[in-house]
LOKEKE-412313 format. One line per 2 residues: number of its first residue (from 1); their letters; for each residue x, y, z of N, C-alpha, C. Coordinates in steps of 0.02 Angstrom, whole numbers. Atoms other than C-alpha are relative to their C-alpha. Layout:
NUM	a	X:Y:Z:X:Y:Z:X:Y:Z; ...
This chain:
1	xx	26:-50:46:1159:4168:-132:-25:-35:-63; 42:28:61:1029:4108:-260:9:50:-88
3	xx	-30:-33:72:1070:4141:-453:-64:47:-26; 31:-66:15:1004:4294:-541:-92:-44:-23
5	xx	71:56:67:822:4254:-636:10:-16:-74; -15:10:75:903:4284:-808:26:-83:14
7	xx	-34:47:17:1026:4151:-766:-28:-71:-5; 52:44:-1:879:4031:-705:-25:-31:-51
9	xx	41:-22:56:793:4060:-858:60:-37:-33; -52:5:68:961:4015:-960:11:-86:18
11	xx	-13:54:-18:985:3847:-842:-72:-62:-24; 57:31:30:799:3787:-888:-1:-12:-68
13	xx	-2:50:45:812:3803:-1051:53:-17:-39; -38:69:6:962:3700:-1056:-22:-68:-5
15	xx	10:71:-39:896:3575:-957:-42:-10:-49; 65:12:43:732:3566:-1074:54:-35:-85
17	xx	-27:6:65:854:3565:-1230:21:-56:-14; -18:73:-7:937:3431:-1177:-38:-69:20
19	xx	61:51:-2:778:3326:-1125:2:-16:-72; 37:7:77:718:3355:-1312:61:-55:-50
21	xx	-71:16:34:924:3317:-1368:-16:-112:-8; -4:87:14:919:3134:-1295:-73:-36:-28
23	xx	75:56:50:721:3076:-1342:34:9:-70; 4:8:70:768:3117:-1520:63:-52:-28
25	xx	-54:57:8:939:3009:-1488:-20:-69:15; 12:77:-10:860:2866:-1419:-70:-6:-46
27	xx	42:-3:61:707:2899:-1539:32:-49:-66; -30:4:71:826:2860:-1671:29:-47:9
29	xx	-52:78:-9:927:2718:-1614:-57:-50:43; 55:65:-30:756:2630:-1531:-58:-9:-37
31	xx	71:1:43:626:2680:-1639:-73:17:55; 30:9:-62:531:2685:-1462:-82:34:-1
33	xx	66:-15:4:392:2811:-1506:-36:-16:-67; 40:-2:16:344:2763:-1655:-70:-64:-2
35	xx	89:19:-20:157:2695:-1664:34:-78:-9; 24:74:-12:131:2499:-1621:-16:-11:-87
37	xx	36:41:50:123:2386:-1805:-41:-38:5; 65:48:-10:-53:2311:-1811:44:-88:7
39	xx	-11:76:-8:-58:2127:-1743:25:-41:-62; -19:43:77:33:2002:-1883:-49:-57:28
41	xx	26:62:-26:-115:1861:-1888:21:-50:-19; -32:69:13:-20:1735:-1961:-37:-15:-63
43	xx	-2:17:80:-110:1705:-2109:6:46:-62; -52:-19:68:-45:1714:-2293:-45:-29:-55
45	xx	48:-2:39:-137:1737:-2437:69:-58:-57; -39:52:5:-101:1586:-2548:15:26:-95
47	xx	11:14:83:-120:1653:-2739:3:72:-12; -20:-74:19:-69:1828:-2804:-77:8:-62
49	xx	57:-7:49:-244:1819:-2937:-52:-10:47; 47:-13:-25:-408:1861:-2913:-49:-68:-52
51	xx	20:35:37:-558:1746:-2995:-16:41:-76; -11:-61:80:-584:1900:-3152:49:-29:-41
53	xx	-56:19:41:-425:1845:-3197:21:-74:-16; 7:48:-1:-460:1662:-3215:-32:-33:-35
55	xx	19:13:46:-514:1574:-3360:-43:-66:0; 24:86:5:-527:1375:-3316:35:-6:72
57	xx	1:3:-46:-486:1288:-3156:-8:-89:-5; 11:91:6:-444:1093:-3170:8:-22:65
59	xx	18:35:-65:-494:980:-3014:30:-72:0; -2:76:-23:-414:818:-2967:18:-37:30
61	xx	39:23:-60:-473:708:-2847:10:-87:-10; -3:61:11:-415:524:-2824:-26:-22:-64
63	xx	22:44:81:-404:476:-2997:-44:27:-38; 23:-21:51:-537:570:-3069:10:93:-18
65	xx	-19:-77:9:-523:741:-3150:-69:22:-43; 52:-53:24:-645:893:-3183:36:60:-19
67	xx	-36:-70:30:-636:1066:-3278:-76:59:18; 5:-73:-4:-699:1241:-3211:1:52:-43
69	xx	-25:-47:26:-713:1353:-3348:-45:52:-15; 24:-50:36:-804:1498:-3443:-26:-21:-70
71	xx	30:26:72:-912:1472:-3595:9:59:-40; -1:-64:41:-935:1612:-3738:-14:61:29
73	xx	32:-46:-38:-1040:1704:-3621:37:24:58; -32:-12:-67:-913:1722:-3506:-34:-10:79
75	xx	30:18:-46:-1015:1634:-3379:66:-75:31; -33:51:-21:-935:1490:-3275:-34:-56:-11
77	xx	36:83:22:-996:1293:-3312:45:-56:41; -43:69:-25:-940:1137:-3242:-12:-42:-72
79	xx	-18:42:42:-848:1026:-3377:37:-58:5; -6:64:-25:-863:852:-3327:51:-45:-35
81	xx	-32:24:35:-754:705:-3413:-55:-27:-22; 62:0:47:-923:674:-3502:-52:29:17
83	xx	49:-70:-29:-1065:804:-3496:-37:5:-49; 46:-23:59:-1198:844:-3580:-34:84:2
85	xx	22:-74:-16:-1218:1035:-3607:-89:5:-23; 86:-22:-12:-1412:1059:-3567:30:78:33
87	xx	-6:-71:-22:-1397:1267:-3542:-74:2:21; 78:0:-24:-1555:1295:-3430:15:99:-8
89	xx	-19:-81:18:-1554:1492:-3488:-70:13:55; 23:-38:-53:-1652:1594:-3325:-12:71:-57
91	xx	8:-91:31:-1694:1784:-3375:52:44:2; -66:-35:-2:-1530:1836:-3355:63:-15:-13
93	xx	-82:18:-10:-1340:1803:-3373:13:-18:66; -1:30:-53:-1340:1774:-3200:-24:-58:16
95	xx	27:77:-16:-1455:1623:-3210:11:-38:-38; -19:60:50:-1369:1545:-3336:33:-76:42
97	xx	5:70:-39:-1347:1342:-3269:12:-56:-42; -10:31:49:-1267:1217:-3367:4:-96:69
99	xx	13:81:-42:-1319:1004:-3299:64:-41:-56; -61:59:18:-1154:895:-3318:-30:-78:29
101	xx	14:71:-58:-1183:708:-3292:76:-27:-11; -75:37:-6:-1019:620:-3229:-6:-78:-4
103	xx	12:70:29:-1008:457:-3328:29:-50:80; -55:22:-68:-885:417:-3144:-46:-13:37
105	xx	44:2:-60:-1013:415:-3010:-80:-12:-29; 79:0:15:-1196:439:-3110:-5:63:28
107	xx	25:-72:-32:-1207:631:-3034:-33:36:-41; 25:-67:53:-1305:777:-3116:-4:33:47
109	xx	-18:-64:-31:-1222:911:-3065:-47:64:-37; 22:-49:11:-1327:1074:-3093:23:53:48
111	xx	-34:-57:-30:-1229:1219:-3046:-19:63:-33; -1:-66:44:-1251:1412:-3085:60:22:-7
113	xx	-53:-21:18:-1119:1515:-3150:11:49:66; -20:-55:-54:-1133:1631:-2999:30:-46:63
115	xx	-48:36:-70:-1095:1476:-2869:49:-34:-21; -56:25:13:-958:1418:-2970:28:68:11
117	xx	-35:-62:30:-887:1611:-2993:8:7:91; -27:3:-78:-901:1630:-2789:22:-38:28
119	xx	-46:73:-53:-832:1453:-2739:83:10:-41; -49:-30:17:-688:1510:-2846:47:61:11
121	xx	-39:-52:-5:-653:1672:-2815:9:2:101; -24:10:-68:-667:1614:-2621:81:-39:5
123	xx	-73:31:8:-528:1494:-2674:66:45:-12; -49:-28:14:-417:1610:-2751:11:71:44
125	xx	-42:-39:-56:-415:1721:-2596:5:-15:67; -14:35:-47:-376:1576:-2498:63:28:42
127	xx	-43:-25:-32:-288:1621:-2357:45:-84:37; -37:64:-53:-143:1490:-2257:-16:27:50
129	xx	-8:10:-97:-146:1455:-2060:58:39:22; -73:-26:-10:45:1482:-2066:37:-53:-61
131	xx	-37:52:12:187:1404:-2170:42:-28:52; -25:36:-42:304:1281:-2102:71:-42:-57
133	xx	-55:39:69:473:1193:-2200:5:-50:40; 4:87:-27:459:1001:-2190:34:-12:48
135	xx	-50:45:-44:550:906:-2064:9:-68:-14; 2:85:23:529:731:-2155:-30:10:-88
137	xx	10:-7:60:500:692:-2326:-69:34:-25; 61:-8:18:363:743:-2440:-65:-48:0
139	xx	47:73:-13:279:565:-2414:-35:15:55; 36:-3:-81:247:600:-2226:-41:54:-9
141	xx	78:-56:-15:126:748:-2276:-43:-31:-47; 37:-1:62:49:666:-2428:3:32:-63
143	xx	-31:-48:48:124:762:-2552:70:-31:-42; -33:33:36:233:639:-2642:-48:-20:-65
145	xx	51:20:48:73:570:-2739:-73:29:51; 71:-27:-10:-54:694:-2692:-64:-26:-10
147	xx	54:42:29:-229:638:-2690:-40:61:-30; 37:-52:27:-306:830:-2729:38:36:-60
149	xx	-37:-61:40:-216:947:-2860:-36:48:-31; 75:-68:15:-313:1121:-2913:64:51:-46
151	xx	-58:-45:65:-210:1195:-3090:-59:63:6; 28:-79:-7:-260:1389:-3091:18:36:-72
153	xx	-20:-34:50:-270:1454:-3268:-31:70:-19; 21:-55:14:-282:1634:-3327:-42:4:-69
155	xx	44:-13:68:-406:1709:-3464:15:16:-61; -36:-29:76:-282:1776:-3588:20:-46:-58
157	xx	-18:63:27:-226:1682:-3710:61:-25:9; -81:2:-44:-38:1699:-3668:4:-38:65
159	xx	13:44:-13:-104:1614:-3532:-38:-64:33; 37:61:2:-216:1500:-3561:57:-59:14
161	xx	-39:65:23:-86:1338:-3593:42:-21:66; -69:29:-44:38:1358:-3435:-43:34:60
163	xx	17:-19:-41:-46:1373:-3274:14:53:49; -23:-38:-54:-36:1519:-3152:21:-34:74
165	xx	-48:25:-74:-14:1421:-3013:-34:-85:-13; 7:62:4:-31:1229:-2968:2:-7:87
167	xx	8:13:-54:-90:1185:-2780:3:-74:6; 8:76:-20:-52:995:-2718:-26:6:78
169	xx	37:10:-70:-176:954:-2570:16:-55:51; -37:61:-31:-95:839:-2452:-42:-54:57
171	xx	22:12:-50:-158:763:-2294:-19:36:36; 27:0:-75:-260:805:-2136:72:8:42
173	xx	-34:10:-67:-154:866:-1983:-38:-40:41; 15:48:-26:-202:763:-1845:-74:30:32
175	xx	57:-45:-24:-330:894:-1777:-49:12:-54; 47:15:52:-426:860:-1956:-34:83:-18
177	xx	38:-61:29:-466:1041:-1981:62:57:-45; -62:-58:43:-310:1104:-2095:17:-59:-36
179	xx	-41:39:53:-228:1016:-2230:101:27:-21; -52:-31:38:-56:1017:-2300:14:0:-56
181	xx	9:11:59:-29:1074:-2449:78:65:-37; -56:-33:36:117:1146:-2579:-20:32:-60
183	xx	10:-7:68:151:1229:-2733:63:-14:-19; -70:25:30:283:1138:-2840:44:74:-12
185	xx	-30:-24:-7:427:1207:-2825:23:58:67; -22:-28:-74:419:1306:-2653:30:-76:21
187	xx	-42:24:-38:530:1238:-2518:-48:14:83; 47:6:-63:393:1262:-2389:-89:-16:-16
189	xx	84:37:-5:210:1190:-2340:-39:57:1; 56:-27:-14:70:1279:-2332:-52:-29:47
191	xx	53:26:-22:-67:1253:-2198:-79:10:-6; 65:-30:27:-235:1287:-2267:-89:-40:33
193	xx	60:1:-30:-415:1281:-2197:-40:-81:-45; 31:68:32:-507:1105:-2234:-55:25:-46
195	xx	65:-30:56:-669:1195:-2293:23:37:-59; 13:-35:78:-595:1279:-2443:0:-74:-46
197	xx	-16:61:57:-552:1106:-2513:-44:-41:4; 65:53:-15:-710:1014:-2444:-44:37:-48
199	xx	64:-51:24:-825:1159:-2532:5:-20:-76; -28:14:72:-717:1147:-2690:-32:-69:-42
201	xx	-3:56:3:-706:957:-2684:-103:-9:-26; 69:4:-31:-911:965:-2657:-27:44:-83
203	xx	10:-34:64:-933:1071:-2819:4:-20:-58; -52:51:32:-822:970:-2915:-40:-53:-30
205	xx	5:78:4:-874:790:-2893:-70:-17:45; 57:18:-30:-1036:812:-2788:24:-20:84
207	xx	-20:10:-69:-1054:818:-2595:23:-103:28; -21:72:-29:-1037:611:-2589:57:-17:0
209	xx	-80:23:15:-863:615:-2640:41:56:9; -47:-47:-21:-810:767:-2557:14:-8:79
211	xx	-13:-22:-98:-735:797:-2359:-70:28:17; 53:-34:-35:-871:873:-2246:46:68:12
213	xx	-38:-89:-26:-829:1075:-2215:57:-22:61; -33:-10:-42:-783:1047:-2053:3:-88:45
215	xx	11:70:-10:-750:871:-1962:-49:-29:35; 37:38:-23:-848:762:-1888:2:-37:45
217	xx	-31:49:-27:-824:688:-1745:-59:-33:56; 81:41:-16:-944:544:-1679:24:-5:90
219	xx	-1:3:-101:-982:524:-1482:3:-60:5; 9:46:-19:-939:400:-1384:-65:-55:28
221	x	32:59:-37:-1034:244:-1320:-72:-18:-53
């Protein structure tokens, strides 16, 4: 003898109640439906500032050193360790162009303020590969006596004097297309893209005494 239809009716929605009972128990102790977190790509932005917020920008590069900064006009200039400010004034604030000669090499650098202001503000939303915490001293990356270092100063005056950040550029991994590189005082490396520091480098001190973007590698025979 088969049960009434009420009672049917009363056994379904049990059964249903209790479907709904456990998803919301294992919901809760698995997390199970909710949505997929987008892919993590692994890289890590290296500098909490934007270039707006960036005043000057010192470069140095085996032994010699350069300065990145802003003139009255709030334009950007390259400020050589001897320079001669020739302002080539264009029709605009945008084409303002100041020719450094570097007593170091013989260069005349002629840069605008707009490809210093974008090779900068590409820098400062340099992204890492991945970090990594040493396994051998700071010698074995190059980072005992760095040969690059890139001081990051803000526009204010508060601070102007003490850098926002300080990047040491280390060596080539062996695959020549990443560098390692720190900021004093972390306890881990950074792996960062060769072309931001070849572009930089190339801005700096002139393409003869910078890395190439990307490497180079000659054919056999």
């Amino acid at each position: 003898m088969s049960p009434p239809p009420v009672q049917r009716r009363l056994y379904m929605v049990w059964l249903v109640f209790a479907v709904l009972l456990a998803g919301i128990i294992v919901h809760e102790v698995t997390g199970i439906f909710e949505p997929a977190p987008a892919p993590h790509t692994g890289r890590l932005p290296m500098f909490e500032f934007r270039e707006p917020e960036l005043g000057r920008v010192e470069v140095m590069h085996q032994g010699q050193r350069t300065v990145l900064m802003r003139d009255a006009a709030d334009a950007w200039f390259h400020h050589g360790a001897s320079h001669d400010h020739r302002h080539e004034h264009g029709s605009s604030h945008d084409d303002h162009r100041h020719t450094d000669t570097d007593a170091a090499h013989g260069a005349n650098l002629t840069i605008s303020s707009i490809d210093i202001a974008e090779r900068i503000n590409a820098l400062a939303r340099m992204l890492a590969d991945r970090r990594v915490k040493p396994e051998q001293s700071l010698d074995h990356y190059g980072l005992t006596n760095p040969q690059t270092i890139i001081m990051f100063y803000g526009r204010k005056r508060n601070n102007a004097s003490k850098p926002l950040a300080i990047l040491h550029v280390g060596d080539l991994l062996p695959d020549q297309y990443t560098y390692y590189a720190r900021q004093p005082g972390n306890t881990v490396l950074s792996l960062i893209p060769r072309y931001y520091i070849a572009l930089l480098l190339a801005l700096a001190f002139g393409e003869d005494r910078a890395p190439t973007p990307l490497p180079v590698h000659k054919g056999k025979g």
